[in-house]
VOSE-231798 format. One record per residue: residue number from 1; residue in three letters; x, y, z of N, C-alpha, C, O in turn. Coordinates in pm, whole numbers, plus 50000, padded with zeros to 5 digits. Example, Ala and Ser with C-alpha at 12.3 -4.5 7.8 and 13.67 -1.06 7.14 Angstrom:
// VOSE-231798
- seq, type, nu, nv, nw, cau, cav, caw, cu, cv, cw, ou, ov, ow
- 1, ALA, 51319, 49431, 50780, 51230, 49550, 50780, 51320, 49670, 50780, 51424, 49668, 50846
- 2, SER, 51285, 49775, 50708, 51367, 49894, 50714, 51290, 50003, 50787, 51341, 50114, 50804
END
This chain:
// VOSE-231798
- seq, type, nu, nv, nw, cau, cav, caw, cu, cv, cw, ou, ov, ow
- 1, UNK, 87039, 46786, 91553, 87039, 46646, 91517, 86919, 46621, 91427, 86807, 46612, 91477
- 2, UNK, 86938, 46608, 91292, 86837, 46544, 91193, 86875, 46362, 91166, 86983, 46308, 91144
- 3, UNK, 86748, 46305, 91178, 86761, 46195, 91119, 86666, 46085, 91097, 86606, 46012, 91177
- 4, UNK, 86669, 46091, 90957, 86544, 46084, 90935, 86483, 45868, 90968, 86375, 45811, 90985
- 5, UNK, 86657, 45820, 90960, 86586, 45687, 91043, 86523, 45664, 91197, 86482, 45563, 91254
- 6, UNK, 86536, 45838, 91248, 86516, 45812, 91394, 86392, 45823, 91381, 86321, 45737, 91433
- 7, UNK, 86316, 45966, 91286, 86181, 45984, 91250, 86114, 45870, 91221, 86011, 45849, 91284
- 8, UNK, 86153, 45784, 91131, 86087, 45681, 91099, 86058, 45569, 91231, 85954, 45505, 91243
- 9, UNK, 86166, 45561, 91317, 86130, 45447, 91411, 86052, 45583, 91509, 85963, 45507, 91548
- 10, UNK, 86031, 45657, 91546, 85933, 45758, 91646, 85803, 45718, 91600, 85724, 45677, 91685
- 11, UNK, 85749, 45725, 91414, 85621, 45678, 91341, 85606, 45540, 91413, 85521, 45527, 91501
- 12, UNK, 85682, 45446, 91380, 85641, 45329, 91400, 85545, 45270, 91533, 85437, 45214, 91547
- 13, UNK, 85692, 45337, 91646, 85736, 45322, 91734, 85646, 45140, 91777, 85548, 45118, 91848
- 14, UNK, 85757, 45016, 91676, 85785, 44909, 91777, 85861, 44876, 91908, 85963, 44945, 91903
- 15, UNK, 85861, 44830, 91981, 85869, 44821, 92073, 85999, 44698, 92059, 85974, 44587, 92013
- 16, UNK, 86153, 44741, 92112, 86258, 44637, 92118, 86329, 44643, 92175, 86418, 44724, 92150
- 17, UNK, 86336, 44562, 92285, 86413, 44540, 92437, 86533, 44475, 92377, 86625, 44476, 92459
- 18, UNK, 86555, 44439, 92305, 86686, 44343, 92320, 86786, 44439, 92267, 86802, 44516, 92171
- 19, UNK, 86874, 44378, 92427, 86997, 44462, 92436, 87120, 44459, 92395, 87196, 44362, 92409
- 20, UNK, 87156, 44597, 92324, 87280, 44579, 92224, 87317, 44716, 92272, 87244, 44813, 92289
- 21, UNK, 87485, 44700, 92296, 87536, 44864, 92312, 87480, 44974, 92173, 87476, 44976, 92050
- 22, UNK, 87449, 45041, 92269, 87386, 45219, 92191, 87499, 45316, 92184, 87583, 45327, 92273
- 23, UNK, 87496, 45376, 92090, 87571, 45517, 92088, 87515, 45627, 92107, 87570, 45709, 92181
- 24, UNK, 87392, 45657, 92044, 87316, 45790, 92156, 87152, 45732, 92171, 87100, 45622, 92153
- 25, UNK, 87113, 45832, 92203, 87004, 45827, 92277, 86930, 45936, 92265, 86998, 46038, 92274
- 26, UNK, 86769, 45960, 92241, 86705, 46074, 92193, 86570, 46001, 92305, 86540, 45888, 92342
- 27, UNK, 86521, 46131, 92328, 86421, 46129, 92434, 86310, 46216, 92439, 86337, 46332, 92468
- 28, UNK, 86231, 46198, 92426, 86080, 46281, 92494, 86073, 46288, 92639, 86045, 46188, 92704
- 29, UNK, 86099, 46417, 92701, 86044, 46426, 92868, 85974, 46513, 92859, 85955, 46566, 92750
- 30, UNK, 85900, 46568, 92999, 85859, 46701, 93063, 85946, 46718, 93156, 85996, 46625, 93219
- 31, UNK, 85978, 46862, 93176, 86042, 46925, 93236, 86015, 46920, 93432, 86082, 46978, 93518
- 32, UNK, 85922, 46850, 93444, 85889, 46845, 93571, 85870, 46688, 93623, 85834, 46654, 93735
- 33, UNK, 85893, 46630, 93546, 85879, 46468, 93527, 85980, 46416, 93629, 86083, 46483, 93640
- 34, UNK, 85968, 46322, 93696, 86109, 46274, 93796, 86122, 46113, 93750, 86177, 46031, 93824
- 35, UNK, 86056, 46071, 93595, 86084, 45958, 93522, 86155, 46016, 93473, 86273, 45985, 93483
- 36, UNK, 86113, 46135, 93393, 86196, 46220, 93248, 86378, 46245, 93299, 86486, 46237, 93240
- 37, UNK, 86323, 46284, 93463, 86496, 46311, 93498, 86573, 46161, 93509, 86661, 46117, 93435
- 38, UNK, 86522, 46110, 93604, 86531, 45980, 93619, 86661, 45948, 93487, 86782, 45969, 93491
- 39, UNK, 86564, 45883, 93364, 86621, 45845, 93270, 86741, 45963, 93199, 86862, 45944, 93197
- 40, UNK, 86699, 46033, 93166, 86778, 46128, 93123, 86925, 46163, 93220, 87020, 46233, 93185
- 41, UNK, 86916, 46124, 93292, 87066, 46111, 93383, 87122, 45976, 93366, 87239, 45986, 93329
- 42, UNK, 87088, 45872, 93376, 87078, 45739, 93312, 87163, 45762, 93213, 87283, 45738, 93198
- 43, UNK, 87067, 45819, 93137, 87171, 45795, 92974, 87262, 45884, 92952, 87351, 45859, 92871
- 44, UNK, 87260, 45971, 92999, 87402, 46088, 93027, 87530, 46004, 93076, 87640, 46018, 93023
- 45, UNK, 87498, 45895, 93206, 87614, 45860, 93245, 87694, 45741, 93181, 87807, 45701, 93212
- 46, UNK, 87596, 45689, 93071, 87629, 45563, 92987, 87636, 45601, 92813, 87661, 45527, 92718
- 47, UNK, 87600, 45756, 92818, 87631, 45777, 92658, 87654, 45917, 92663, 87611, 45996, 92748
- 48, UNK, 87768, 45955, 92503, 87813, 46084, 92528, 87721, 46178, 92434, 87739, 46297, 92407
- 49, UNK, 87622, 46093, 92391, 87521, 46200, 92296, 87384, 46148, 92341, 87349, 46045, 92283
- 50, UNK, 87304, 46196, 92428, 87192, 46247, 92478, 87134, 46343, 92414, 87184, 46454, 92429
- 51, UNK, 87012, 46331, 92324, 86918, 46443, 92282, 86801, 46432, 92378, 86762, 46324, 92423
- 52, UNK, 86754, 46534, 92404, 86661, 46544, 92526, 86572, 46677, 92466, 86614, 46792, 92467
- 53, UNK, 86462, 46643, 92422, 86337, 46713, 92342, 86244, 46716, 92488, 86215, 46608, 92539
- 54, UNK, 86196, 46856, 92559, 86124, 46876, 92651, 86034, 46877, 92557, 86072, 46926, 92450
- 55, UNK, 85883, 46826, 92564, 85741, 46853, 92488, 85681, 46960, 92564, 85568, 46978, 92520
- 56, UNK, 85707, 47042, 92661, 85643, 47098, 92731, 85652, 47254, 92654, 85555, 47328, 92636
- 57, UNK, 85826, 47291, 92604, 85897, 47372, 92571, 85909, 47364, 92404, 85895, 47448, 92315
- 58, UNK, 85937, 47245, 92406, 85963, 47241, 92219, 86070, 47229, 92237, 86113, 47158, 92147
- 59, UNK, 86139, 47255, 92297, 86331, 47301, 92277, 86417, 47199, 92379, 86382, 47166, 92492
- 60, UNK, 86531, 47161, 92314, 86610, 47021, 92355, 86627, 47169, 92535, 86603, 47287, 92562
- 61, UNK, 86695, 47013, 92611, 86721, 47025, 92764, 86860, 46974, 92752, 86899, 46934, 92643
- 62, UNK, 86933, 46973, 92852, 86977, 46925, 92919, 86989, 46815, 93002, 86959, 46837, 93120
- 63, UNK, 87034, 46672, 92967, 86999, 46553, 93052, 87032, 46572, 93184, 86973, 46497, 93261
- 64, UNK, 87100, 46641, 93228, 87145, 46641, 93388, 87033, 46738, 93480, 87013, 46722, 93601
- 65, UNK, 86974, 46831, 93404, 86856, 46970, 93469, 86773, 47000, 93345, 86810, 47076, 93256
- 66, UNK, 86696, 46956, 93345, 86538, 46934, 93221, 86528, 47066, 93199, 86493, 47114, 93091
- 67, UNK, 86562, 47141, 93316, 86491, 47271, 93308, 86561, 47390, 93220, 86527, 47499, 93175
- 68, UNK, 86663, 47315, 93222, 86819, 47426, 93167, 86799, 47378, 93000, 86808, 47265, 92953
- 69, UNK, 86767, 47523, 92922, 86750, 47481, 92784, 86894, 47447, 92713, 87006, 47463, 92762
- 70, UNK, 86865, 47402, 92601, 87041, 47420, 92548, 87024, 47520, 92422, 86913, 47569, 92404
- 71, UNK, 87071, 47534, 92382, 87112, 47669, 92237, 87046, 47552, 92125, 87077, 47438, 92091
- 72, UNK, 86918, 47665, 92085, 86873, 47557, 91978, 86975, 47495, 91864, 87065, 47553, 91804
- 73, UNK, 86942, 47389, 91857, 87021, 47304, 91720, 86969, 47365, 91591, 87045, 47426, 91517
- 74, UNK, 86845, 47350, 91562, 86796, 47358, 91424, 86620, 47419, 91436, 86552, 47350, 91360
- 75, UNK, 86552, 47505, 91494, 86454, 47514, 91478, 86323, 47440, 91379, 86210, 47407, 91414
- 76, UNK, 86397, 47428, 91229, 86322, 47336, 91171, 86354, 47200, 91266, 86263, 47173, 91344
- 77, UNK, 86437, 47137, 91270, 86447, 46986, 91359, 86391, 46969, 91430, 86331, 46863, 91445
- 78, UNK, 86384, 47081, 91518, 86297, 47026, 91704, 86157, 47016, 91602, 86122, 46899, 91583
- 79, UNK, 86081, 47110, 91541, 85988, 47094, 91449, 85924, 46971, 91425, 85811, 46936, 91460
- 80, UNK, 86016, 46906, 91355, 85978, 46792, 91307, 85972, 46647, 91401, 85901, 46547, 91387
- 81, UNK, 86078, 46681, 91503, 86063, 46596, 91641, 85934, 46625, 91680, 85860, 46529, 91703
- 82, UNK, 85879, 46774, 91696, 85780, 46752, 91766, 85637, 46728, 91699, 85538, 46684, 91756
- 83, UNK, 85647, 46760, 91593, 85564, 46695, 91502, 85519, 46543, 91518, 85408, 46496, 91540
- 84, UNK, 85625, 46489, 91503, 85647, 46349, 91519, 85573, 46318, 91650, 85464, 46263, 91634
- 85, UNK, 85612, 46346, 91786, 85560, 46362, 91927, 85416, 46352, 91893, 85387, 46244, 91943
- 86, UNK, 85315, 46397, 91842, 85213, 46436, 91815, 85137, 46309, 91852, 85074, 46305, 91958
- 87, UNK, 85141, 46211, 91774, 85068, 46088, 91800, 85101, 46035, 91948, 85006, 45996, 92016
- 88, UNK, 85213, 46034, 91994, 85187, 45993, 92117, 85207, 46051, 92236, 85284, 46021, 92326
- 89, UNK, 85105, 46163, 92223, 85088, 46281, 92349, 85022, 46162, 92447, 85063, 46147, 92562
- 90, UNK, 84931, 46089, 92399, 84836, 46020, 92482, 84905, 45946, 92579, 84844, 45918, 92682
- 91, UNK, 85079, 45892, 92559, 85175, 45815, 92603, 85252, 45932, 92758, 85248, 46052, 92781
- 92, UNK, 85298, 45844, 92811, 85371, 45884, 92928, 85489, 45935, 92868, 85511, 45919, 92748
- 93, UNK, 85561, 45991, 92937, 85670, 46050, 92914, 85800, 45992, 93085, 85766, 46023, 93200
- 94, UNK, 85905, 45930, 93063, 85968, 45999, 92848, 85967, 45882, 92781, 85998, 45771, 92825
- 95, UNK, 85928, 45912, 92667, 86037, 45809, 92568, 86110, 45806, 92488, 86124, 45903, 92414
- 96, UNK, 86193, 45673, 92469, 86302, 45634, 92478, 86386, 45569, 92337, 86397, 45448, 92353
- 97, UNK, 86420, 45594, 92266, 86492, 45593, 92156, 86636, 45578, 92177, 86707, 45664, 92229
- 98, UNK, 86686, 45436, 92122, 86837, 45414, 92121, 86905, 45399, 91960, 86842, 45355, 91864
- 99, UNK, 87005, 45433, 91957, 87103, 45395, 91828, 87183, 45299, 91869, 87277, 45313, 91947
- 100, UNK, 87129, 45151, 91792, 87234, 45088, 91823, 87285, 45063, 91690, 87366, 45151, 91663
- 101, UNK, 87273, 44980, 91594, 87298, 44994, 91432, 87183, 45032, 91364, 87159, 45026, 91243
- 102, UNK, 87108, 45077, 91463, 86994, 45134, 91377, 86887, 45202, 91470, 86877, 45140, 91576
- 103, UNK, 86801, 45316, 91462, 86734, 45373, 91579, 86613, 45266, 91633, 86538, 45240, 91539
- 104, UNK, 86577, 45204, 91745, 86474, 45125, 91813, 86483, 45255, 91905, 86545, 45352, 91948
- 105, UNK, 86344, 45161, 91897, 86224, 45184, 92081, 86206, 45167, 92184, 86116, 45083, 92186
- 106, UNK, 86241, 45198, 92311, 86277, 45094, 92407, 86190, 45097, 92527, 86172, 45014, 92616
- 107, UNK, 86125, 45249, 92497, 85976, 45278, 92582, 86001, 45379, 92679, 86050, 45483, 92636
- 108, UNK, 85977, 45371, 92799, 85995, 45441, 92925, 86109, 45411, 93002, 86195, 45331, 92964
- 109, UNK, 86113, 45467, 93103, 86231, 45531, 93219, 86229, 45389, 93247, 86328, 45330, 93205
- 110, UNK, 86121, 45299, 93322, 86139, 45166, 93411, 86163, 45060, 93266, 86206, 44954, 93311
- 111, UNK, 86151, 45050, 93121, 86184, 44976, 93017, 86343, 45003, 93009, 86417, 44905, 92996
- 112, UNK, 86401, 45139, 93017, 86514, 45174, 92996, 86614, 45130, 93120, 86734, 45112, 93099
- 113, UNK, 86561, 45116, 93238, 86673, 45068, 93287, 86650, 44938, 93304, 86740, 44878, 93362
- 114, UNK, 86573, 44887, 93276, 86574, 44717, 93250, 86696, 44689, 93168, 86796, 44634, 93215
- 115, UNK, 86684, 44734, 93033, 86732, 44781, 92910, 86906, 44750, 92977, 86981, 44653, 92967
- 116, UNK, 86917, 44862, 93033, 87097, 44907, 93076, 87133, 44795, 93181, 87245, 44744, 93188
- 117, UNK, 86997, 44754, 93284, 87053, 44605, 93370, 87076, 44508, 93289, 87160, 44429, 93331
- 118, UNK, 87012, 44474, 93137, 87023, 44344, 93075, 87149, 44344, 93041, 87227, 44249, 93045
- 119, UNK, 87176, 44496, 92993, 87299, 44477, 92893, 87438, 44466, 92988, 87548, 44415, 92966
- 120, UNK, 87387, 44531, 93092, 87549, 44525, 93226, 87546, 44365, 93243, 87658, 44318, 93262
- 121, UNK, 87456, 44286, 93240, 87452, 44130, 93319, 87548, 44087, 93200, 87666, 44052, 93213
- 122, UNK, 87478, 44094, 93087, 87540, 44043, 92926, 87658, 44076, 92953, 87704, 43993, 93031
- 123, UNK, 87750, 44176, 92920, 87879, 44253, 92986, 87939, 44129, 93033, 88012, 44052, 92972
- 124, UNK, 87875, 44121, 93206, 87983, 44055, 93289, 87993, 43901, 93266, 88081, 43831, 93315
- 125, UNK, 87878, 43850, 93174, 87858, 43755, 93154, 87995, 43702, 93066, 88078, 43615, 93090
- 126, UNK, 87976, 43799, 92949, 88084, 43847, 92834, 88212, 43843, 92921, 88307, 43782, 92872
- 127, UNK, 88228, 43899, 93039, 88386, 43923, 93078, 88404, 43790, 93157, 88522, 43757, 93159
- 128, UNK, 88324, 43707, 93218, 88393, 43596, 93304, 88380, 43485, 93127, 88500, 43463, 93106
- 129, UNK, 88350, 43460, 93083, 88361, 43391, 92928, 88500, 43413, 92873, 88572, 43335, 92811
- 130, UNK, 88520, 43532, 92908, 88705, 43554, 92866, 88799, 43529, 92943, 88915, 43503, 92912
- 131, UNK, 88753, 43537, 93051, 88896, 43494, 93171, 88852, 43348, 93174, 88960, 43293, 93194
- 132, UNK, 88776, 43269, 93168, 88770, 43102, 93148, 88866, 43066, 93040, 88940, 42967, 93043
- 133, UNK, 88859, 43163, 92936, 88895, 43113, 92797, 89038, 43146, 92817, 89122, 43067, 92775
- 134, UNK, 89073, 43249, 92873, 89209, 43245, 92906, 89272, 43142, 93019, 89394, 43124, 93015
- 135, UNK, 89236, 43111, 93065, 89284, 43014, 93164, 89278, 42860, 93122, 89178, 42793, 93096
- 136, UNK, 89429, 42817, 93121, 89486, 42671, 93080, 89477, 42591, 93220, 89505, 42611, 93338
- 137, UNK, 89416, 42478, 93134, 89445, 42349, 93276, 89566, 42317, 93224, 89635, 42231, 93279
END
């Protein structure tokens, strides 16, 4: 996975909670982290493209077992992911990167499932709004 609008929001990295369905999801963990798993199962069960960059290893994981490498993608790529990583070693792990029409920031494991509660409330909010609207007096 190259991309270079994801690189650019990793530089930035602003900070944007507001919740809009995502299509994948790219992540910084450690392999021993029980936030890093935490989230990374999270977004496995709500998206079908999970990138999961261990900093410990260099080399993408597995969202379901941190520990289980996957078949590198691109050696230059993880590269430049981890390049990127660089500035915010000082930061907790993991973080959290969504695609929704465009790559944001969304922070950590306890930001991220805020994140997935806002957007499930929005959802049901969204689904009783349609059965009102369907229903004639």
């Amino acid at each position: 996975m190259e991309d270079d609008k994801l690189l650019d929001c990793i530089n930035k990295l602003y900070k944007d909670n507001k919740a809009e369905h995502f299509d994948r999801v790219f992540m910084y963990v450690k392999n021993y982290c029980h936030f890093s798993a935490k989230a990374a199962g999270m977004a496995a069960q709500v998206c079908k493209e999970v990138h999961v960059l261990d900093v410990l290893t260099g080399q993408y994981v597995t969202p379901m077992d941190l520990h289980q490498t996957m078949l590198p993608l691109n050696n230059k790529t993880e590269g430049k992911y981890m390049q990127a990583y660089t500035p915010l070693k000082g930061s907790t792990v993991p973080q959290i990167f969504l695609h929704c029409k465009e790559w944001k920031y969304v922070g950590g494991c306890i930001d991220f499932e805020h994140y997935l509660t806002v957007l499930n409330s929005s959802q049901s909010v969204d689904n009783v709004r349609t059965m009102f609207q369907a229903v004639k007096f």
